[in-house]
PAKOL-371701 format. One record per residue: x, y, z of N, C-alpha, C in turn. Coordinates in pm, whole numbers, plus 50000, padded with zeros to 5 digits. Example, Ala and Ser with C-alpha at 12.3 -4.5 7.8 and 13.67 -1.06 7.14 Angstrom:
513194943150780512304955050780513204967050780 512854977550708513674989450714512905000350787 
***
This chain:
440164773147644441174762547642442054764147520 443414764047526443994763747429444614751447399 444804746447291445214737647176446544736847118 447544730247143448794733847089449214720947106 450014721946933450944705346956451994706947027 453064693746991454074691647086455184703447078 455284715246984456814717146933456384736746910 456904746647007456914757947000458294757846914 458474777446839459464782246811459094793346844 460244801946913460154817646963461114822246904 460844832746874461734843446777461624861046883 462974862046899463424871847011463754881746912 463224894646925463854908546880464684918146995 465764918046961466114930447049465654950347049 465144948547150464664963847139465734971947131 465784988647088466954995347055466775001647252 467755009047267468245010747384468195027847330 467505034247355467595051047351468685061147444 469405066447455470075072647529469415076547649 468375079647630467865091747771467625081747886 467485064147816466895056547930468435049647998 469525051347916470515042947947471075044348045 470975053748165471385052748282470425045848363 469505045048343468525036848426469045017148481 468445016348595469165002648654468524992848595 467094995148575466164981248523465264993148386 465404983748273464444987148185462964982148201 462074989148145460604986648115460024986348007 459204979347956458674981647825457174989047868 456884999047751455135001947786454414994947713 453294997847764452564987947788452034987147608 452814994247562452164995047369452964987747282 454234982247384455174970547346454684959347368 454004950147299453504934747285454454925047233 454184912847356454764902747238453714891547171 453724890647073452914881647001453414869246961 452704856347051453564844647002452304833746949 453184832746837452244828046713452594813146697 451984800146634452454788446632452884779846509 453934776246467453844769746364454634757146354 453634746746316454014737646369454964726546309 456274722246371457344716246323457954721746230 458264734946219458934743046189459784754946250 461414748046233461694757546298462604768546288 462674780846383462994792846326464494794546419 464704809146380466054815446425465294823946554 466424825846604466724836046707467354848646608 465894863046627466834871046514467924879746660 467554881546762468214888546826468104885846965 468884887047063469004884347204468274896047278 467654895647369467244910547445468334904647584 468534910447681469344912647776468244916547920 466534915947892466204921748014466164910148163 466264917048249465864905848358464714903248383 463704912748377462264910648404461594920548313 460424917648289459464926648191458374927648264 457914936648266456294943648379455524947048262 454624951848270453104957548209453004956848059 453274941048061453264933547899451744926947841 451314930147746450764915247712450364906947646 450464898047647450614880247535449464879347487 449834877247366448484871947285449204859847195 448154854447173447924840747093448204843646978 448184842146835448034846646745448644836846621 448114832846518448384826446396448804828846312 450154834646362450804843546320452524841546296 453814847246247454944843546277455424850046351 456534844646456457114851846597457604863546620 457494873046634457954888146616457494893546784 458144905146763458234910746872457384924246822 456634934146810456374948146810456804956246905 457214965346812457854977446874457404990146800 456314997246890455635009746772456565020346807 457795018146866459185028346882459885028446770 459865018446650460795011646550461335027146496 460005034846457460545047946367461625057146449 462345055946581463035062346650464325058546635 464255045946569465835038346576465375024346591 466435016446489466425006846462467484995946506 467394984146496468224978146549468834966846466 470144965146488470504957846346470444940446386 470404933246320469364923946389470514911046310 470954904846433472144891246422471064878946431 471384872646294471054857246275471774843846264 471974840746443472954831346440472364819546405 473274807846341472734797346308472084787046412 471344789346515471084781546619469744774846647 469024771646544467334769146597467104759146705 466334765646761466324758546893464914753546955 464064745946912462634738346940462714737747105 461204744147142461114741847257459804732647279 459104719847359458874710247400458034713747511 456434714247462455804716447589454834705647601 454294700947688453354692047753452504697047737 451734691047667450124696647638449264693247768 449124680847786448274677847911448844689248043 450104695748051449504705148158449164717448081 449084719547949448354734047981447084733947930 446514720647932445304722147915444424720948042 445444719648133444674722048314445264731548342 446264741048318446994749648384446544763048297 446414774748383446194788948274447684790848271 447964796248120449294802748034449444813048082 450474816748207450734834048284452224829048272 453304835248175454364836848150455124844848225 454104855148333454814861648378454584864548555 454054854048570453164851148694455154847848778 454814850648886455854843549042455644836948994 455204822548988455354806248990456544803048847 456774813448779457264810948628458714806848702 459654803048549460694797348644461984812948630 461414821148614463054829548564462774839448696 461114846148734460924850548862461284841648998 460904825548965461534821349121463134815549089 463704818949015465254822449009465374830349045 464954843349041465564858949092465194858049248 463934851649271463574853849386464424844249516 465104833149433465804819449543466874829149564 467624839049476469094840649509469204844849657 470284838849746470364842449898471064857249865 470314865649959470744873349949471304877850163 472504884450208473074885150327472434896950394 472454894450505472394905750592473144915050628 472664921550673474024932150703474764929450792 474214921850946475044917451026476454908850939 475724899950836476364887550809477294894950705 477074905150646478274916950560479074917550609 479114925350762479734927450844480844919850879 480284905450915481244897050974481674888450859 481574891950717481974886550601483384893850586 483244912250596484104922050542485394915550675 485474912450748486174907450863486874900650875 486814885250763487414874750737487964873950599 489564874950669490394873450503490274860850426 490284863150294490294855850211490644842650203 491964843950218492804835750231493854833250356 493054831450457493284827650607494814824750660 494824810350559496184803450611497244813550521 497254813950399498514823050374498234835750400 497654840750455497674853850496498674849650667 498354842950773498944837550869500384834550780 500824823350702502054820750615502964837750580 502004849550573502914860350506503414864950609 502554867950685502684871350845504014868750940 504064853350913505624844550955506424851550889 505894852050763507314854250660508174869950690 506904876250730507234888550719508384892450877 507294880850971508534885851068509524882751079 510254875151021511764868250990511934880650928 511974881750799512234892050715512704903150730 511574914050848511874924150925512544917551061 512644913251107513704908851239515234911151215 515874903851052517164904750998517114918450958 515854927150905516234939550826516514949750918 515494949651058515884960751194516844952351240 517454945351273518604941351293519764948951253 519864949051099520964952751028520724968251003 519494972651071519634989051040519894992951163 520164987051261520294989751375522344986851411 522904972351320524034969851338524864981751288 524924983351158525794989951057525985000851123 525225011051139525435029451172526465024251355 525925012451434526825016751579528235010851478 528154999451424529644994451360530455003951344 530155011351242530955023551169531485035551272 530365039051347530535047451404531755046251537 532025033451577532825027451638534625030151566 534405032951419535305031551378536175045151338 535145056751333535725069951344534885076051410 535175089351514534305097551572533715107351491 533925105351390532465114651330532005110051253 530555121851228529365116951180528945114951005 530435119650964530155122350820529975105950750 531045092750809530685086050746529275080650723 528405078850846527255075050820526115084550760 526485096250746525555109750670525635102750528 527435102150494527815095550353526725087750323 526915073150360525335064050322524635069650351 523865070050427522515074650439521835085050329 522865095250300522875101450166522575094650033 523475089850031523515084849888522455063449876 521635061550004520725057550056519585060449973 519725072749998518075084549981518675086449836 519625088349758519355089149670518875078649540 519715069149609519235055549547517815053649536 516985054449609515615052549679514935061949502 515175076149555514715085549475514675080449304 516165078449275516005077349115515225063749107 516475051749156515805038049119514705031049198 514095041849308513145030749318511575031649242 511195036149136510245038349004510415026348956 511785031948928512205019148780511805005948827 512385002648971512174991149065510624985849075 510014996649090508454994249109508474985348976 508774991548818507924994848696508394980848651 509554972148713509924957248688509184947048749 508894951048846508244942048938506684938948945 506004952948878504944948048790505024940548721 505684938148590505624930748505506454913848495 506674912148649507474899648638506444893148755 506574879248736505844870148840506414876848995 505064876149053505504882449224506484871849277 506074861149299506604850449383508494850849377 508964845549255510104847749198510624858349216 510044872949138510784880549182510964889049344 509984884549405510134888149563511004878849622 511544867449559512764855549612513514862749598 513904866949451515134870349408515644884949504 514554897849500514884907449610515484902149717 514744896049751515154885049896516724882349929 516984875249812518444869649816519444881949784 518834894649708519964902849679520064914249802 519354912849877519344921249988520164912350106 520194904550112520464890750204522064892150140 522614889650010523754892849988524554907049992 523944917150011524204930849993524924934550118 523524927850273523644929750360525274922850389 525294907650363526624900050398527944907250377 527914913950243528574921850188529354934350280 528054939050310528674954150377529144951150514 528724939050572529224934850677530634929850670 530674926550573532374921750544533714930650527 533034942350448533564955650430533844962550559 532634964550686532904966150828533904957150926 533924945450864534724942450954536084940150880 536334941150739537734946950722537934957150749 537174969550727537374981450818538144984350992 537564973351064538314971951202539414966651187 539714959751111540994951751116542024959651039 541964972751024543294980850900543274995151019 544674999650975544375012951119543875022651077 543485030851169542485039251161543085054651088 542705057251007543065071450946541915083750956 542435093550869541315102550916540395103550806 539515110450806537745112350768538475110050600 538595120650571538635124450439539485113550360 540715103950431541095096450366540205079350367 539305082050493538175067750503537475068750386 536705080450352535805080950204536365077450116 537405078750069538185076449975538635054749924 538605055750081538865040650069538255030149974 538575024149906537895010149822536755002149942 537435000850026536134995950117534734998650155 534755015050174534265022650190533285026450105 533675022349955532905027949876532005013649844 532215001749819531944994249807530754989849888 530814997750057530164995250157528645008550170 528665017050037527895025049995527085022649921 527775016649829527045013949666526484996749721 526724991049827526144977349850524964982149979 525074995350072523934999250105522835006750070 523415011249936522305018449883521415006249802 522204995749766521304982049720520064977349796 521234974449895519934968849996518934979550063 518954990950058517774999150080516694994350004 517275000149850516254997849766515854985349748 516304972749787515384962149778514414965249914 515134963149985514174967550152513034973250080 513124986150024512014996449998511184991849877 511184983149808510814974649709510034958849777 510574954049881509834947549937508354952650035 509384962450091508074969150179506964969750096 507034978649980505674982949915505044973149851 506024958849832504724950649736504294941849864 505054939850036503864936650104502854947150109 502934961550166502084968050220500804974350075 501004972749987500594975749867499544962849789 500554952349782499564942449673499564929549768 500614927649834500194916749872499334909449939 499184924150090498404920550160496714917850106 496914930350028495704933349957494664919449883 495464912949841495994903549723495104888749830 495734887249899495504878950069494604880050170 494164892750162492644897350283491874897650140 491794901350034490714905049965490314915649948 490224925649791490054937649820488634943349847 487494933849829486304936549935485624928549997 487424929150131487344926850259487714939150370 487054953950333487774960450433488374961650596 487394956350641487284953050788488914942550801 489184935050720490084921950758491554930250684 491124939050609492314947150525492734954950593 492014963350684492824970450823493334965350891 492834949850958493164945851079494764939851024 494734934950896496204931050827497434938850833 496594953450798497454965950804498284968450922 497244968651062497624969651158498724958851224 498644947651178499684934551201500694937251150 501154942451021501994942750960502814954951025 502274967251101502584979351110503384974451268 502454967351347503084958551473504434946151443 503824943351367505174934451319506734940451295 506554952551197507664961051204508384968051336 507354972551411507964980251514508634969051626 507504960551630508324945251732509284942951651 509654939351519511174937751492512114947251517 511704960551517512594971351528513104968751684 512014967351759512674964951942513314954151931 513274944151897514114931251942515424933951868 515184934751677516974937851631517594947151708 516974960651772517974966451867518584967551954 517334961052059517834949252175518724943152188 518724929352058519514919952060520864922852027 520974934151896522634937951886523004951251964 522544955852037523044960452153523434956652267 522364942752319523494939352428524224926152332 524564925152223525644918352180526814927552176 526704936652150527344948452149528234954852293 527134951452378528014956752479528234944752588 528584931152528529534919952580530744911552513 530754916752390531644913152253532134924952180 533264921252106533654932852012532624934751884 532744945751830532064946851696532104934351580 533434931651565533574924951502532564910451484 533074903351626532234892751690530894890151661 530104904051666528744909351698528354911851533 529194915151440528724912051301528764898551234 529504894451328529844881651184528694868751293 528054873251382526944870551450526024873151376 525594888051356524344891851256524594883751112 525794883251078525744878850952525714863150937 525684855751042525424844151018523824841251043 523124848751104521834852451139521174852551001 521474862850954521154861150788521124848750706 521924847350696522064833150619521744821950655 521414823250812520284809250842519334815550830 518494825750831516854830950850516834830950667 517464835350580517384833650450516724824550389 517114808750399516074799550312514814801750430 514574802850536513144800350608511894811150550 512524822250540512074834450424511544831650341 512404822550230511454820150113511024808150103 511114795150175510154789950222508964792850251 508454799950375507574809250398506954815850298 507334823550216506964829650121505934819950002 507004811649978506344800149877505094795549931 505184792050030504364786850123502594794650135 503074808150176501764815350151501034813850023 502014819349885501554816249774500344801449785 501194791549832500774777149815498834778649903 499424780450000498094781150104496914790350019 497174799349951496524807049912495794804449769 496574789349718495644785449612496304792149536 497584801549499498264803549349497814816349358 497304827749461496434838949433497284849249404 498924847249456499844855449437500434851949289 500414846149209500614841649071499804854748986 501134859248904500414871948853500214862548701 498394866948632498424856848515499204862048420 499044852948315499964850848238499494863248091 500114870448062499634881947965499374877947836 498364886947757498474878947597499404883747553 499304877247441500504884647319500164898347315 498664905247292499434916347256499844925047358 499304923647501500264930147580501694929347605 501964914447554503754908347575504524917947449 503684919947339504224931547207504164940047259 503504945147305502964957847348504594964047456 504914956247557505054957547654506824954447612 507004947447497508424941247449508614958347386 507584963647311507784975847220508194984647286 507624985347427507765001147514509064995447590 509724985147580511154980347623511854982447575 511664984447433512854984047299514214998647391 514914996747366516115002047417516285015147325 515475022647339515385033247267515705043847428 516965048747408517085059347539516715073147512 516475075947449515355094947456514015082447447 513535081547395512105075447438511745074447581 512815064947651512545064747784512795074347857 514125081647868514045097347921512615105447903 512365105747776510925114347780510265113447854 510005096647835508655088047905508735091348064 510335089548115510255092548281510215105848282 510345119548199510035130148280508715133048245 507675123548191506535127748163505915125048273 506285112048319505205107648444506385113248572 507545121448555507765127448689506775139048676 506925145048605506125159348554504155159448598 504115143448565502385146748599502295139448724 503515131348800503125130848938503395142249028 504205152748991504405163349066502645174249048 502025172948899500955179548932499985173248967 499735161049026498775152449068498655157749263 500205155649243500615156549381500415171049464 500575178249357500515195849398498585203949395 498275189949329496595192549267495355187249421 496545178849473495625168549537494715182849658 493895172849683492805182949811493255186049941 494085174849979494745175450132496455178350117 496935183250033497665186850040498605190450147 497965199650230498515206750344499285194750438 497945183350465498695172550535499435165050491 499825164850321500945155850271501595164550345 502135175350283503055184550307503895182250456 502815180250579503375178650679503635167450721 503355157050689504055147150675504835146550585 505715151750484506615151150433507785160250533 507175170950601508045180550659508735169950784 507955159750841508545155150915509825143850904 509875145450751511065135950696512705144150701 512315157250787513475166950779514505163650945 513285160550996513725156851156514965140851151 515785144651166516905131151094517635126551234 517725134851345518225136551407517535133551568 516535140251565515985140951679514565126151649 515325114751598514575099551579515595090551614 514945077951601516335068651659516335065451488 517625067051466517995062451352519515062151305 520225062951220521675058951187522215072151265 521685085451250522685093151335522895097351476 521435093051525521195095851659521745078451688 521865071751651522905061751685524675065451727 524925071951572526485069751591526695081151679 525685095451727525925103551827526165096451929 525335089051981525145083052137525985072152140 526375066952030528035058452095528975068352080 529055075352029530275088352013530435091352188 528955094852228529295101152376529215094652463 529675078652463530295069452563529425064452604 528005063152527526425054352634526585043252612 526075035752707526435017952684525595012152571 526465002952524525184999352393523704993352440 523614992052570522424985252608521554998452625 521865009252613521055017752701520865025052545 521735024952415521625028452277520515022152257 520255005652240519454997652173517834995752263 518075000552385516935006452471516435014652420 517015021252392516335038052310515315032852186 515675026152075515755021352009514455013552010 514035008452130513794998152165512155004252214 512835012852290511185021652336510715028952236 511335034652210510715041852038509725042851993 510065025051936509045013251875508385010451955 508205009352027507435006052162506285012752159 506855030752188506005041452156504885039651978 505785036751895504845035351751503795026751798 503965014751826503115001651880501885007451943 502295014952092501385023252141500755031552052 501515037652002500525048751892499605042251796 499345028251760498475020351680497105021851803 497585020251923495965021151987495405034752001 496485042752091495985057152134495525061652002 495765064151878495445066751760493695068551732 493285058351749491815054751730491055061351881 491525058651957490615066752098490945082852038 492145090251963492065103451968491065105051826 491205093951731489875097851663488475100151743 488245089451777486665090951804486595102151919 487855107752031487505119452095487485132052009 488645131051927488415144751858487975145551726 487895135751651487825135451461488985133451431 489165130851282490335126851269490985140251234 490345150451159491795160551129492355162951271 491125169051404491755174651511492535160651594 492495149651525493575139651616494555141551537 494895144151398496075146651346496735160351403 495705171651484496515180051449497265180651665 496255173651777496945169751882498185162551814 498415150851738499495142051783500755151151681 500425163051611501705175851589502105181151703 501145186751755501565199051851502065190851973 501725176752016502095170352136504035163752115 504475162751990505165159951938506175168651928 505715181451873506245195651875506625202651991 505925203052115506505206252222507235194352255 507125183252325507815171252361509345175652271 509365178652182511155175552122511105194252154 510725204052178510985220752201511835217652346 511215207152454511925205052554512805198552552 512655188852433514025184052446515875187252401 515135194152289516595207852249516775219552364 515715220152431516035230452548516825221652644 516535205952700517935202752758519075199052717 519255199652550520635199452521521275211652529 520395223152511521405234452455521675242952613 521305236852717521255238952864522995235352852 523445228652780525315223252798525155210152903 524595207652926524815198153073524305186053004 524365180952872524295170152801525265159552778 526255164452836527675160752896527605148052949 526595150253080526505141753240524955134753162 525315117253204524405112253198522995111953249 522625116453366521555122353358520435128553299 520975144153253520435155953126520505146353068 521825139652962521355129252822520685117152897 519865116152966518585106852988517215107752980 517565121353016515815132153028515815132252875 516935139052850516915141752659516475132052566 516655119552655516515103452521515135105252532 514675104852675513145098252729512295113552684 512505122652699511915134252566511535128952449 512505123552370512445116852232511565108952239 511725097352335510755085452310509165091052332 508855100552421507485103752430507265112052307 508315119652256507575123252152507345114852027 507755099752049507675092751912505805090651945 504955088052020503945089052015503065094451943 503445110851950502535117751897502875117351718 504655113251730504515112951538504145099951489 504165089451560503305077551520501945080751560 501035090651549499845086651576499785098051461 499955106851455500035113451350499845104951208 501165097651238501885088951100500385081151040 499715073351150498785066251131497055076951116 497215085851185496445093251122496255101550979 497335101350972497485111550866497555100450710 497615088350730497705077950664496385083050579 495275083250690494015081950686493695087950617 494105101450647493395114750596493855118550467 495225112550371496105111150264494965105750184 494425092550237493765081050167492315087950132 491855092450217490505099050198490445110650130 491665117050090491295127149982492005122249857 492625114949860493145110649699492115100849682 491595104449541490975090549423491605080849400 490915072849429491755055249397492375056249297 491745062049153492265063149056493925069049070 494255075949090495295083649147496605080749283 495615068249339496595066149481498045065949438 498125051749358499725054849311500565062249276 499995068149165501005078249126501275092949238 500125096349300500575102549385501655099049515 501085086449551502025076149650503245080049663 503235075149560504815070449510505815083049460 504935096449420505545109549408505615116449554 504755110949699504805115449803505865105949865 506375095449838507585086349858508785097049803 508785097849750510125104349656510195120449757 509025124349736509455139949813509655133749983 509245123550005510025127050169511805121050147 511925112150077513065109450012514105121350020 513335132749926514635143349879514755151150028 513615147850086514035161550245515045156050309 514525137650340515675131450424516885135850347 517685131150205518735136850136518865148450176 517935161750131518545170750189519325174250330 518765169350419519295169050568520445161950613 520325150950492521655145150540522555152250465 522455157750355523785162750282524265177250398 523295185050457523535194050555524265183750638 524105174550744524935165950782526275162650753 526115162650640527845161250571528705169450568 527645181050565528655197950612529085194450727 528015196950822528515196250972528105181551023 529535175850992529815162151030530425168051146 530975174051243531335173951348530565174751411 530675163551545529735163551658529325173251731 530095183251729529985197551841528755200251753 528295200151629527155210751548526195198351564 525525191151637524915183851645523885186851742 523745198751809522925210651815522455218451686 522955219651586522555231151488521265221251435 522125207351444520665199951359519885189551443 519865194551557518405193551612518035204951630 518255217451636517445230351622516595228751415 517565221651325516965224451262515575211951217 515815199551284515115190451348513855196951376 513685200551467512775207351582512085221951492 513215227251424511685235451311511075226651227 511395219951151510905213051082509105206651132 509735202951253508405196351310507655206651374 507955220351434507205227951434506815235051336 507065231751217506625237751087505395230251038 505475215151036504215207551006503155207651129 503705210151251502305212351297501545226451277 502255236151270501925247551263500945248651074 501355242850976501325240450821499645232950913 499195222550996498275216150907497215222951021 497705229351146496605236651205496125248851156 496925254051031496395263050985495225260350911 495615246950795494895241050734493545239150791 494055234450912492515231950969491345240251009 492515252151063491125261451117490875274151015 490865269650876490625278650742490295265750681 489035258150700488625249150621487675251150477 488495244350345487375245950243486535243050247 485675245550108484245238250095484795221650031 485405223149971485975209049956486435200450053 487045205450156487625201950284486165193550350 485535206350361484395200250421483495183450373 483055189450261482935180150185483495164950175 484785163350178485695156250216485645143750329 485775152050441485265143750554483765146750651 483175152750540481705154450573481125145250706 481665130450676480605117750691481685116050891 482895122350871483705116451015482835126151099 482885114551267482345124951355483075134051419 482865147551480483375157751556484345162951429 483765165751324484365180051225483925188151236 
***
């Protein structure tokens, strides 16, 4: 029976931590480590040191009339420097139970073992259907809205501008012009764009994008339709025009907000809103957002095509442009709104001082500083990018940023009003396309699980690659003339958008799985920029041969391009590394 008044004091030593054990998950003491707790009564002591263990095994307690210490016959190996905070702290035991109860400190019934033991711990089913459900439900639904307004006005207006213009001279150089200097905008300023928008509140500054893209757009629409209203001159004196230029430098704006919005939904926001370990609910977001785009792309083309072909141009812009400016406040409404639903989750916190110094210092307006600074991090995203493991499949997905022509986009627009097609049967095109991408979100996943994912990346090349081989074989047949041939030729295109949206979404995959998280961005965003300079490149070839007659040369050079990336990643494939392997070890049918 033991004997003890009302009033313990324990005195904690911290043991030293040896290197060889420090990777280990749970420490142990042996069994030559004792603790000795000694009694003295109404007197009380310090805490000389904290230990950190969760549980202690093959210990044992002795009584002793003695002062509180810990032994450690390790001491001569290393010592430990030993903090005496001012805190004494009397602990209060009931004598009457331990003079019926035996003293096992380390027995289950103690209270720090049935703490470890209450914590609920989940099942895997219940993981499962945890990883599934976003975070933040209602504003994730709130971004969702937001987003489709957003993209509805933006495929809208990428769909208005290129037939506008093209309406206004028969060739192709003016819209090569933007689109050019588009891609170049993109290239230099959209870094810088990123490197602001980190450091400023999301909410605000995704308004403000909002409104300057929303004005950019109004803008160039205004410029188009003074354009119809002055007579028509030729090419070389349209570039020249004040209008003209104005209607460049205000579309290369609104790209780069466009392309600045895109990435902080598809990048942080969503992320931000499903939860980043929520994978299961972070795909299914992905996939909404990827549907969301392509359904806006069919309806803006739809809708200003057959506006298009029952009204003049004119009519049909200052339509889109009033479109804008009512969908504008519902936008950032919406927007606010998610924030709100979401409990403030989009609220970037508030920085300390010394990052606000920190961050004011690397601002200071020192211009060689910053020149340096940007060719340092162009310089190590180009060897991040050139280092990475899958390379081969960036590569071909970048190669497919050469094809400018043989896609529905600003030039395969102003071609097909050039050669007299009704705008309903333009914005059809347009219309199935997207249709086809949409489709390619499902077929995508059935060609994984039939073939794996590299060999589904490398079907939806080669299915893609022939599909457009036939389709330059019925242009260069001459009989592209007669509506017919240019029908087979469109509906060529649209089947082959399949195989490069399944690609697109495959190859997403296979990008993601060989770059290190550590690394996603900066490579990202250096694999942003190189499909950037191909599109530029192609369009500045475009600008050469702005005449419609050479509009064969560049879908022949279209059509290598894309037989170049399929050919680039089936090589890849069937000369697989040991790293390669390694890689996607874990997918089935490699």
């Amino acid at each position: 029976m033991v004997i003890i008044s009302p009033t313990f004091n324990f005195h904690f030593t911290k043991l030293p931590l040896h290197p060889s054990s420090s990777s280990r998950f749970r420490h142990r003491f042996t069994t030559s480590r004792r603790f000795k707790l000694n009694y003295y009564p109404l007197i009380s002591h310090r805490f000389s040191c904290l230990s950190s263990k969760c549980s202690i095994t093959n210990t044992d307690i002795h009584l002793e009339l003695d002062h509180v210490n810990i032994s450690n016959e390790e001491q001569s190996e290393g010592e430990c420097s030993i903090v005496e905070p001012e805190c004494p702290v009397p602990i209060k035991l009931n004598t009457d139970i331990l003079e019926n109860e035996c003293l096992n400190l380390l027995s289950e019934t103690t209270f720090v073992d049935t703490l470890l033991t209450s914590l609920p711990v989940l099942s895997e089913e219940e993981q499962h259907a945890l990883a599934a459900i976003p975070a933040h439900p209602a504003g994730l639904h709130a971004f969702y809205s937001s987003c489709i307004v957003a993209n509805f006005v933006e495929q809208l207006w990428n769909f208005a501008w290129p037939s506008a213009i093209a309406l206004i001279h028969s060739s192709l150089l003016p819209v090569a012009v933007m689109g050019f200097f588009t891609k170049v905008a993109i290239i230099v300023g959209g870094p810088l764009v990123g490197k602001v928008m980190d450091h400023l509140p999301r909410v605000p500054a995704y308004n403000c994008l909002t409104i300057i893209q929303a004005a950019t757009q109004l803008l160039s629409a205004a410029m188009i339709i003074h354009a119809h209203s002055v007579p028509p001159t030729s090419v070389s004196t349209l570039l020249l025009r004040p209008w003209f230029v104005i209607l460049v430098s205000a579309g290369a704006i609104e790209r780069l907000c466009g392309v600045a919005l895109g990435v902080a939904n598809e990048r942080d926001w969503v992320v931000l809103l499903t939860g980043v370990n929520r994978p299961v609910a972070l795909a299914q977001a992905n996939a909404v957002l990827n549907r969301i785009d392509l359904l806006s792309e069919i309806a803006g083309a739809l809708l200003f095509g057959v506006l298009l072909s029952k009204f003049h141009p004119v009519t049909c812009l200052k339509f889109a442009s009033g479109l804008m400016m009512g969908l504008l406040p519902v936008t950032i409404v919406l927007t606010c709104l998610a924030n709100k639903l979401s409990t403030g989750v989009l609220d970037r916190p508030k920085p300390s001082q010394t990052c606000c110094r920190s961050f004011s210092e690397d601002s200071a307006p020192d211009a060689d500083s910053i020149v340096v600074k940007g060719l340092e991090a162009i310089k190590l995203g180009w060897k991040e990018y050139l280092g990475q493991p899958v390379l081969p499949a960036s590569i071909a997905w970048v190669l497919l940023y050469f094809n400018i022509v043989l896609t529905p986009g600003s030039l395969m627009t102003a071609f097909l009003t050039q050669q007299g097609l009704h705008p309903s049967i333009i914005g059809g095109f347009s219309g199935m396309c997207a249709f086809m991408g949409v489709a390619a979100t499902f077929v995508s996943s059935t060609l994984v699980k039939q073939f794996g994912i590299l060999k589904a990346g490398a079907v939806g090349l080669v299915f893609q690659a022939l599909l457009l081989s036939m389709a330059v074989a019925v242009y260069m047949s001459g009989s592209i003339s007669h509506q017919s041939p240019l029908l087979v030729f469109l509906f060529l295109i649209i089947l082959s958008r399949l195989g490069h949206m399944s690609y697109d979404v495959v190859g997403a995959q296979i990008i993601q799985t060989g770059i290190p998280s550590s690394k996603a961005n900066l490579i990202g965003t250096t694999e942003v920029a190189v499909a950037s300079l191909a599109e530029s490149i192609m369009l500045g070839v475009a600008i050469i041969a702005n005449d419609p007659s050479h509009f064969g040369c560049l879908a022949m050079l279209s059509l290598l391009s894309v037989v170049g990336a399929a050919w680039m990643f089936c090589r890849w494939l069937s000369n697989p590394t040991d790293e390669q392997k390694s890689l996607f070890s874990y997918y089935p049918h490699y």
